[in-house]
DSSP file (Angstrom, degrees, kcal/mol; ACC not computed):
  #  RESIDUE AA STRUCTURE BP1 BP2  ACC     N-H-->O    O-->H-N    N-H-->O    O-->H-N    TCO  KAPPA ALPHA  PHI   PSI    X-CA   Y-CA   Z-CA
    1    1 A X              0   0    0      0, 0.0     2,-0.1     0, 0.0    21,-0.0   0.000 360.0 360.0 360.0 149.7   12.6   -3.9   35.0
    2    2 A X        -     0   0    0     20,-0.1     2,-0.7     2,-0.0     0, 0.0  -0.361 360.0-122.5 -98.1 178.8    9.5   -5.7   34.2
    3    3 A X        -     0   0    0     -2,-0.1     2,-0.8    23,-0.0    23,-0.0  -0.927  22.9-176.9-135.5 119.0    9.1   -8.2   31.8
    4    4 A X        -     0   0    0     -2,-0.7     3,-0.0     7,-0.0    -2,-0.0  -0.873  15.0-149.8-134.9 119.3    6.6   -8.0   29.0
    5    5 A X    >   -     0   0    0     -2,-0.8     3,-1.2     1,-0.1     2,-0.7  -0.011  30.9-101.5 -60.4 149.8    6.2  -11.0   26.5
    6    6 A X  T 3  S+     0   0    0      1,-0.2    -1,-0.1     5,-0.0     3,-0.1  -0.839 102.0  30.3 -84.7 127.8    5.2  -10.4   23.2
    7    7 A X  T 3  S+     0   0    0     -2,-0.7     2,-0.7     1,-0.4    -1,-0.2   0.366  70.4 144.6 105.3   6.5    1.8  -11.1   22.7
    8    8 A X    X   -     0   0    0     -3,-1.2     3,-2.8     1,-0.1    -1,-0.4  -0.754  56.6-122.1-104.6 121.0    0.9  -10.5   25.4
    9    9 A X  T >  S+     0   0    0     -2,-0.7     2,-0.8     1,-0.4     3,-0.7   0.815 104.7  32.3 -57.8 -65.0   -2.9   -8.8   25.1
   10   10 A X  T 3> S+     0   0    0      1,-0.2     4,-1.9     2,-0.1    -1,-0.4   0.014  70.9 129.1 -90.4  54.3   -2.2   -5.7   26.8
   11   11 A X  H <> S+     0   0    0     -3,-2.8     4,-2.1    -2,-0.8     5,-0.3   0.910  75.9  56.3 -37.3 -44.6    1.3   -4.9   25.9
   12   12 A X  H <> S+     0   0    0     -3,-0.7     4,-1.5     1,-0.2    -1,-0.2   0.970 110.0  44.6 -69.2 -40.7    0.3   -1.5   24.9
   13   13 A X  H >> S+     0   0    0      1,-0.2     4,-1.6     2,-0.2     3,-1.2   0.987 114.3  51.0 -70.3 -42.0   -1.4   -0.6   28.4
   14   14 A X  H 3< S+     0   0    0     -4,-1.9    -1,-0.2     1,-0.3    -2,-0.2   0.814 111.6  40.8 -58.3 -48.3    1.2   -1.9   29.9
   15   15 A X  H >< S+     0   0    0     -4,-2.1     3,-0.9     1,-0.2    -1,-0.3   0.512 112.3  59.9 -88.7 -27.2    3.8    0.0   28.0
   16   16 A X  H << S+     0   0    0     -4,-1.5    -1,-0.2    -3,-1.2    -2,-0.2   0.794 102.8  49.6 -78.3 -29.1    1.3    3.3   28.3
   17   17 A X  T 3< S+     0   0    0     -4,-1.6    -1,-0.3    -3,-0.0     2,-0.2  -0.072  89.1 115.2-107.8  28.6    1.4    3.4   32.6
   18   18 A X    <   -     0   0    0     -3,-0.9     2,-0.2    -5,-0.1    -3,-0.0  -0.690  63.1-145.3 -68.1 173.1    5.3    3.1   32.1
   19   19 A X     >  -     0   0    0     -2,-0.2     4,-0.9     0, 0.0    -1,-0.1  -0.056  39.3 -82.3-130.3 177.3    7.2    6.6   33.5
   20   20 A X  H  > S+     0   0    0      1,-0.2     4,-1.8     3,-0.2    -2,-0.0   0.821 123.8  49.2 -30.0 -75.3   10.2    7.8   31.6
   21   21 A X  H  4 S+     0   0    0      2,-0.2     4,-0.2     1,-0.2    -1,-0.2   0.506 105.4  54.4 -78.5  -8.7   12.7    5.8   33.0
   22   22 A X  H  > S+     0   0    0      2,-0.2     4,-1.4     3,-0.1    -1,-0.2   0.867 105.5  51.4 -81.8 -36.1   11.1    2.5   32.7
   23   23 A X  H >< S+     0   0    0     -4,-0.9     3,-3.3     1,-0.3    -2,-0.2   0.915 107.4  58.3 -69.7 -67.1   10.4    2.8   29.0
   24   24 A X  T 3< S+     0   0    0     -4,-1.8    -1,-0.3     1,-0.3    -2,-0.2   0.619 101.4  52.7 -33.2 -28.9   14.1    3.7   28.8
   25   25 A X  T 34 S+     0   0    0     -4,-0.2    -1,-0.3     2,-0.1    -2,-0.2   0.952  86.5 116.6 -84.7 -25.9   15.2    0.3   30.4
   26   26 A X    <<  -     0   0    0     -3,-3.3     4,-0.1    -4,-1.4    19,-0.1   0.053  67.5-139.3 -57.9 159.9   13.1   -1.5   27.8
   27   27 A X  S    S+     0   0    0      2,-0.1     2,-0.2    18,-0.0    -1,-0.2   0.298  79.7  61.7-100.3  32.0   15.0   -3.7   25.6
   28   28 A X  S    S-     0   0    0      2,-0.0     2,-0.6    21,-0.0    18,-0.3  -0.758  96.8 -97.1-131.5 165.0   12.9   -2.7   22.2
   29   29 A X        -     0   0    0     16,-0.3     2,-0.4    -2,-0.2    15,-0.1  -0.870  51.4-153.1 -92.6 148.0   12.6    0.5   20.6
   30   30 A X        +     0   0    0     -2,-0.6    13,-2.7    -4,-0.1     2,-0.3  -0.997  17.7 178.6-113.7 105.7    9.0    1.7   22.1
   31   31 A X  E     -A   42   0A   0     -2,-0.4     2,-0.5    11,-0.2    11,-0.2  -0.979  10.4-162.3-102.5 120.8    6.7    4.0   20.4
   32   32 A X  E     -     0   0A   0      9,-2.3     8,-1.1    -2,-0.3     2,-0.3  -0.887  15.4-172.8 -90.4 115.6    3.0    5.3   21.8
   33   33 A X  E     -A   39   0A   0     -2,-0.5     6,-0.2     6,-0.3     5,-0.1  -0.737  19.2-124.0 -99.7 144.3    1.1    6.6   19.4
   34   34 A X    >   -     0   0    0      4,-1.3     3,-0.6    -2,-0.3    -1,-0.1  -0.203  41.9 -99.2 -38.6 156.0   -2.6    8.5   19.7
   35   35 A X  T 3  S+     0   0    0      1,-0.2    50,-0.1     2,-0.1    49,-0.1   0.848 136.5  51.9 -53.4 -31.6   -5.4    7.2   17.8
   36   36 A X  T 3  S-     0   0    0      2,-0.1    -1,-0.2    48,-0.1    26,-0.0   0.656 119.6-117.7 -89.1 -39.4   -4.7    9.9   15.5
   37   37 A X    <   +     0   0    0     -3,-0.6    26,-1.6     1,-0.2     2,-0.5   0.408  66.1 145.0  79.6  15.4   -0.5    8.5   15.4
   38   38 A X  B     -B   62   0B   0     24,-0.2    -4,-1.3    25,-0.1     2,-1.0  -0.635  56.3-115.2 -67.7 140.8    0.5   11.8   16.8
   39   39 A X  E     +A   33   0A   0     22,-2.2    21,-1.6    -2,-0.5    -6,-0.3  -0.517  42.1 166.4 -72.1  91.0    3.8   10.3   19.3
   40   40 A X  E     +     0   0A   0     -8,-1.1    -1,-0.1    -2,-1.0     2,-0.1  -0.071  65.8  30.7-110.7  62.0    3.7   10.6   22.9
   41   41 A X  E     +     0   0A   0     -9,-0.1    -9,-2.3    14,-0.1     2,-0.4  -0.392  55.1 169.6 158.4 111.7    6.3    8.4   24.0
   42   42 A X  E     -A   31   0A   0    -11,-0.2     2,-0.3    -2,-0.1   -11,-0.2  -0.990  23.8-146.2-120.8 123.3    9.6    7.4   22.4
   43   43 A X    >>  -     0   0    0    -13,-2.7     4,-1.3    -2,-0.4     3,-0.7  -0.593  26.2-101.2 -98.6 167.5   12.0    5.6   24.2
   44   44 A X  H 3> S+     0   0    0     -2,-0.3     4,-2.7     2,-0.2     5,-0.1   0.800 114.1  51.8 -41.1 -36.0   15.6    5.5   24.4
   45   45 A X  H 3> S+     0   0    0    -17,-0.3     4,-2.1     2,-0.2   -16,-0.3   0.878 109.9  56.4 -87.1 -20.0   16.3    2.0   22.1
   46   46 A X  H <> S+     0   0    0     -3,-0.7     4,-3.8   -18,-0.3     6,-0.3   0.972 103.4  54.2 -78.1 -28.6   14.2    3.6   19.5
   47   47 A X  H  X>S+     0   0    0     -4,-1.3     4,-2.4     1,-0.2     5,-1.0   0.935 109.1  40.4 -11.0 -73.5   16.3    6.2   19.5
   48   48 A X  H  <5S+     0   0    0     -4,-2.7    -1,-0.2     1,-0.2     3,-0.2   0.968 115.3  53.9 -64.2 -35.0   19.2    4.6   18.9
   49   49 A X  H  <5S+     0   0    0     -4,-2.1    -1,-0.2     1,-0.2    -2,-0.2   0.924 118.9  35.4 -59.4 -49.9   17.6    2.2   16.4
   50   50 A X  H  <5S-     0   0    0     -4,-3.8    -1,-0.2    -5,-0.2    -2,-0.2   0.818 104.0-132.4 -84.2 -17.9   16.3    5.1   14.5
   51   51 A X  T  <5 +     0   0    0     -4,-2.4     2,-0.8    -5,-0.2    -3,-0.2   0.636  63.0 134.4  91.8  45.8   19.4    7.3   15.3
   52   52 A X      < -     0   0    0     -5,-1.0    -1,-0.2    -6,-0.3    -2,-0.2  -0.925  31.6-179.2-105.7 100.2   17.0   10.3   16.3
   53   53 A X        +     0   0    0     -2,-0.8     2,-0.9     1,-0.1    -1,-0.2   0.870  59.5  65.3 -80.1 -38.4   18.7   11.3   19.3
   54   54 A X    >>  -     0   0    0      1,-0.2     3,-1.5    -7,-0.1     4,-1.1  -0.589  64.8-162.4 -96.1 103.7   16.6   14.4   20.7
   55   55 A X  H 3> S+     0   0    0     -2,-0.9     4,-1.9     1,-0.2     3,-0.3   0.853  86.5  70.8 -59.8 -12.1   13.3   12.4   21.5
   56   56 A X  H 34 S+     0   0    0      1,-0.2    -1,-0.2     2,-0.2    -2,-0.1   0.713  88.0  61.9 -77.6 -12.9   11.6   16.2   21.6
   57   57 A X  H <4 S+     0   0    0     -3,-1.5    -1,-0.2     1,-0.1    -2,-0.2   0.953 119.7  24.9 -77.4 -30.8   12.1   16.6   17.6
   58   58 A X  H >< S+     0   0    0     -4,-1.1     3,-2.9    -3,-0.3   -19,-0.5   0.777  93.2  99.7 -96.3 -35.0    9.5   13.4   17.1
   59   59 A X  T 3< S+     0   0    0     -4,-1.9   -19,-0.2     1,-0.2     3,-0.1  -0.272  98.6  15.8 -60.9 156.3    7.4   13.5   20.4
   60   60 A X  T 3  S+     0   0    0    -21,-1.6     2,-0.4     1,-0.2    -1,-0.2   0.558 103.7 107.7  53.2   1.0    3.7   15.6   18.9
   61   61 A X  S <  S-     0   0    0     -3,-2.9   -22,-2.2   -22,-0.3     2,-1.2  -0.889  82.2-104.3-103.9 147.7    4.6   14.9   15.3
   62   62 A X  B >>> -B   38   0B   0     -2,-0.4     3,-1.6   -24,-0.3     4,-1.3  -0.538  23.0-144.1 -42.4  65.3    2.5   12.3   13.5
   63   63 A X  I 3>>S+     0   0    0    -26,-1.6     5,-1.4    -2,-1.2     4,-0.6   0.574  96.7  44.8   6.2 -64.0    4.1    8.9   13.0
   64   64 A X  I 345S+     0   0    0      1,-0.2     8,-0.4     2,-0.2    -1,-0.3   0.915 124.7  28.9 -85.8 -33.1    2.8    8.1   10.0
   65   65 A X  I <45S+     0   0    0     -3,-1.6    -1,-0.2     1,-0.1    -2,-0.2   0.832 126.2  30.4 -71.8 -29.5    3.3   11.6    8.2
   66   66 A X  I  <5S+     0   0    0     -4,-1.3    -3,-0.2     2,-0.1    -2,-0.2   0.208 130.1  14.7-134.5   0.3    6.4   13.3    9.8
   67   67 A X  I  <<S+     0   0    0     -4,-0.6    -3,-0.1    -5,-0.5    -4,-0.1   0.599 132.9  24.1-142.9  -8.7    8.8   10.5   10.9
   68   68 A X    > < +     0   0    0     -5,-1.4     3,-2.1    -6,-0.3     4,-0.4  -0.354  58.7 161.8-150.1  49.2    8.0    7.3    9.6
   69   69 A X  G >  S+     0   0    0      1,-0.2     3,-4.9    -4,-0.2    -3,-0.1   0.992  73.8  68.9 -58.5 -39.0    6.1    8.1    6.3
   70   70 A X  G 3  S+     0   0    0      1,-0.2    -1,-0.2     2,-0.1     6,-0.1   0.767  90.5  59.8  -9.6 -52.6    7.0    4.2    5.3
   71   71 A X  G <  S+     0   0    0     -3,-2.1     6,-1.5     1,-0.2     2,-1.4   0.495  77.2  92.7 -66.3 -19.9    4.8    3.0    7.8
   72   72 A X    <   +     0   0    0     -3,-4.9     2,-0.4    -4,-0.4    -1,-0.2  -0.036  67.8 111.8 -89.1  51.7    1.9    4.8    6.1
   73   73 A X  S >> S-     0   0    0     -2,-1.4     3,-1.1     1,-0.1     4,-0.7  -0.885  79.6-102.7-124.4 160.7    1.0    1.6    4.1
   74   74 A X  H 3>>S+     0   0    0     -2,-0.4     4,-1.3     1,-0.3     5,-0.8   0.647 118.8  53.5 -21.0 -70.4   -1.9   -1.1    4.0
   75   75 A X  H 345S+     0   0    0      3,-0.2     4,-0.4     1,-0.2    -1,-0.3   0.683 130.5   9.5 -51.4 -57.1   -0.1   -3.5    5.7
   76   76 A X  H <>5S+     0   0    0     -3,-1.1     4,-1.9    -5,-0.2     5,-0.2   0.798 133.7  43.6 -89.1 -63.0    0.9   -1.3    8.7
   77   77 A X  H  <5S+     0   0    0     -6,-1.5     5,-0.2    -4,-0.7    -3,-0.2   0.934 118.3  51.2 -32.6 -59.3   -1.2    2.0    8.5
   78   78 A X  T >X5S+     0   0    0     -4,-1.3     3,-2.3    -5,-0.5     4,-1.6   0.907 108.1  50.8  -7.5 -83.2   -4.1   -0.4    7.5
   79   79 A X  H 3><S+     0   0    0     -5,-0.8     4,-2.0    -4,-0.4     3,-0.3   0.811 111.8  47.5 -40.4 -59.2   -3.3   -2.6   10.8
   80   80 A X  H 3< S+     0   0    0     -4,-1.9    -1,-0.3     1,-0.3    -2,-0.2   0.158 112.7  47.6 -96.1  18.6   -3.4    0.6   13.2
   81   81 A X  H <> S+     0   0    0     -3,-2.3     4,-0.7    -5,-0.2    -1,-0.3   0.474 110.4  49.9-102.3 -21.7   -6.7    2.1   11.8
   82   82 A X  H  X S+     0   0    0     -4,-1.6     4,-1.7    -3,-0.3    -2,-0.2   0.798 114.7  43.6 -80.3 -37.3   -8.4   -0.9   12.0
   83   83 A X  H  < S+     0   0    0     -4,-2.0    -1,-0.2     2,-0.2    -3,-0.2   0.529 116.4  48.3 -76.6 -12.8   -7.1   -1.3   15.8
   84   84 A X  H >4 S+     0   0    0     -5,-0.2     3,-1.2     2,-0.1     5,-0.2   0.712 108.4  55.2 -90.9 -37.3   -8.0    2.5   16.4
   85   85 A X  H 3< S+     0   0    0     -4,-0.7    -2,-0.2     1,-0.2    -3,-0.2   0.939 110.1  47.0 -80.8 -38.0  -11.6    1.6   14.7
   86   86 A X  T 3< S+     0   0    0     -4,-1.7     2,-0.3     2,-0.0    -1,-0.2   0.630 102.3  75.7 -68.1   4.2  -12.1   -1.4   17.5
   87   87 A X  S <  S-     0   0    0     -3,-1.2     2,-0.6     1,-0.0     0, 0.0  -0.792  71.6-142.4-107.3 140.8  -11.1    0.7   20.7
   88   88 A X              0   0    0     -2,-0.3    -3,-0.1     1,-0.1    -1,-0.0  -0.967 360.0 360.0 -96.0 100.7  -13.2    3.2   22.3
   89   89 A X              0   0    0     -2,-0.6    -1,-0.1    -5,-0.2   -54,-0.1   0.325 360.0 360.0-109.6 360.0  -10.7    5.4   23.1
């Protein structure tokens, strides 16, 4: 398993060129979002966290609308348009 600090400036690439089984070993729940926050990558400890067991009901739905509308507020929604809006992705 690899070891990736928090804080660590590319966490997210790092976390993006994991496989399947790798995100599974991490010891956080892991989601990869699109610029857009559609989900392509859920891993096993969010799972359990979130107690959404079949990662295919969430994977292609929108984060912020269809599984986590909470999230869709300044503080976080904000945060990850403002980080979509520096990236040329």
């Amino acid at each position: 398993m690899e070891i990736i600090p928090f804080g660590k400036s590319d966490i997210s690439n790092v976390v993006s060129r994991m496989d399947k089984g790798a995100l599974d070993q991490l010891p956080f729940g892991a989601v990869l979002l699109d610029r857009r926050g559609t989900i392509l990558k859920y891993n096993r400890m969010e799972q359990q966290i979130s107690g959404r067991t079949d990662p295919n009901r969430v994977i292609g739905k929108n984060w912020f609308r269809d599984v986590a509308p909470c999230t869709r507020s300044r503080e976080f929604f904000g945060k990850f348009l403002e980080g979509v809006s520096k990236r040329k992705m």
